[in-house]
C-alpha positions as CSV (number, residue, x, y, z in Angstrom):
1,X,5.6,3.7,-15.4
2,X,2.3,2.6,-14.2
3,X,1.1,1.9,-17.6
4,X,3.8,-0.4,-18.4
5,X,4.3,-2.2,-14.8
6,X,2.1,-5.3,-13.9
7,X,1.3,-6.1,-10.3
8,X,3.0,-9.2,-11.4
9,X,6.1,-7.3,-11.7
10,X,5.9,-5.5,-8.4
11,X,5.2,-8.9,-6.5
12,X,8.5,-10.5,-8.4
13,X,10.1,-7.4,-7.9
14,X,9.7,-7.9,-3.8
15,X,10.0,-11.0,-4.0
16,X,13.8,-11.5,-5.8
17,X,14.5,-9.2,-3.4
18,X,13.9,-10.8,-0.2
19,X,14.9,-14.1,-2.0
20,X,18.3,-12.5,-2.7
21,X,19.0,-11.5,1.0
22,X,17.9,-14.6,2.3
23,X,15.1,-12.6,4.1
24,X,12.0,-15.0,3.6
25,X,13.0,-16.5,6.9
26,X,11.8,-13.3,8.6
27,X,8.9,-12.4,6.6
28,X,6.1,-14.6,8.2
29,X,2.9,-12.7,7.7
30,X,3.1,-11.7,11.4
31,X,6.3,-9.6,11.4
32,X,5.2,-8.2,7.4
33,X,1.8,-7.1,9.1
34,X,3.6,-4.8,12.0
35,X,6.4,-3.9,9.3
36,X,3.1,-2.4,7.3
37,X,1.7,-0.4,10.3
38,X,4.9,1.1,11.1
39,X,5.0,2.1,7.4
40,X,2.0,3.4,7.5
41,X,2.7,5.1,10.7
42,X,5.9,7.0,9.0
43,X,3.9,7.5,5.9
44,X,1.2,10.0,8.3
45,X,4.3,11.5,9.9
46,X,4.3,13.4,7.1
47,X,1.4,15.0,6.9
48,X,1.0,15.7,11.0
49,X,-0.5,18.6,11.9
50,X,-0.8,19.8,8.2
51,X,-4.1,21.1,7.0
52,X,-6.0,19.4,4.7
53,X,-5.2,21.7,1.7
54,X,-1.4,21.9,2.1
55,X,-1.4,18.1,1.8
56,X,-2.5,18.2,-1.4
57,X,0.1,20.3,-2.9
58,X,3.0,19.1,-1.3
59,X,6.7,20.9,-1.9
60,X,9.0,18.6,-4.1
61,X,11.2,17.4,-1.1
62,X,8.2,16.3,1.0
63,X,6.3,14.5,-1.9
64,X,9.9,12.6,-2.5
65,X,10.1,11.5,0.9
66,X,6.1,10.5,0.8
67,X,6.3,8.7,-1.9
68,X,9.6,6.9,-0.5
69,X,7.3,5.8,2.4
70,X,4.5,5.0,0.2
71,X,7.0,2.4,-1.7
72,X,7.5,1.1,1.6
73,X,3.9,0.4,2.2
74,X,3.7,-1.4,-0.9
75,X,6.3,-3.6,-1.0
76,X,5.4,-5.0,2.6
77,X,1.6,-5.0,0.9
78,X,3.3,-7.3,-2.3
79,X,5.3,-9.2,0.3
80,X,2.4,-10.4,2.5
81,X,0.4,-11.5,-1.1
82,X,3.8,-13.4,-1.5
83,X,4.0,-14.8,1.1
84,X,0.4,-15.6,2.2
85,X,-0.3,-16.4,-1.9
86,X,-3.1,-13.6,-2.3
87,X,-3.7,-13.0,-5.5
88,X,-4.3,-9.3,-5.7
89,X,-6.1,-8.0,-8.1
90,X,-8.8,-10.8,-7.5
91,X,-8.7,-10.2,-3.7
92,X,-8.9,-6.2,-4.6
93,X,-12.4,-6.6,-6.7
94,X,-13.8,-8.8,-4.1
95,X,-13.3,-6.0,-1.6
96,X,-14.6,-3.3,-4.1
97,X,-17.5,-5.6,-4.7
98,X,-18.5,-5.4,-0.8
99,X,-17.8,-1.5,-1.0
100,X,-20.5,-1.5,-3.3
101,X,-22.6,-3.1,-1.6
102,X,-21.7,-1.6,1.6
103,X,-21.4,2.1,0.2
104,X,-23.7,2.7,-2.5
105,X,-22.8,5.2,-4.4
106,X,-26.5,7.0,-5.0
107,X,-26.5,6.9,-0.9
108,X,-22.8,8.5,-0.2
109,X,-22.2,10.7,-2.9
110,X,-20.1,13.3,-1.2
111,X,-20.8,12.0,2.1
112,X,-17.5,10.5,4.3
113,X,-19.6,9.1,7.2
């Protein structure tokens, strides 16, 4: 549950699993950052060619196999923090901080340009 997992955990989650296969020799921050496109990349498969409505209301089969690539993008996410030694939730409010700034909220209220 979300409410009960840090971001702690998920990072030591990914990262005693790569440990455990002996995969840190492979995850240089180069090969984790095309691993995340491709992700990403299946992640949108799903939802080619689907209206915007229907992909909000997704049948229970497709939102399985969403969220599976959705896991995916994560744990190459944690794994690059890992292995570059981001800290997350610090490097996620200074990003949110330059949002602000960069997207005022009284200025794009309902506005996606």
């Amino acid at each position: 549950m979300d409410q009960e997992t840090t971001v702690n955990d998920l990072r030591e989650m990914v990262q005693r699993f790569v440990s455990e296969r002996d995969w840190h020799q492979f995850h240089a921050p180069k090969n984790i950052s095309m691993a995340l496109a491709i992700e990403a990349a299946e992640l949108m498969e799903h939802f080619q060619w689907m209206e915007t409505e229907p992909s909000r209301t997704l049948d229970e089969a497709t939102l399985a196999a969403v969220g599976e690539e959705l896991a995916d993008v994560i744990c190459y996410a944690m794994a690059m923090a890992n292995e570059l030694g981001l800290d997350i939730s610090e490097t996620m409010r200074n990003k949110m901080r330059k949002n602000e700034q960069k997207y005022p909220a009284d200025q794009y209220r309902g506005r996606y340009e």
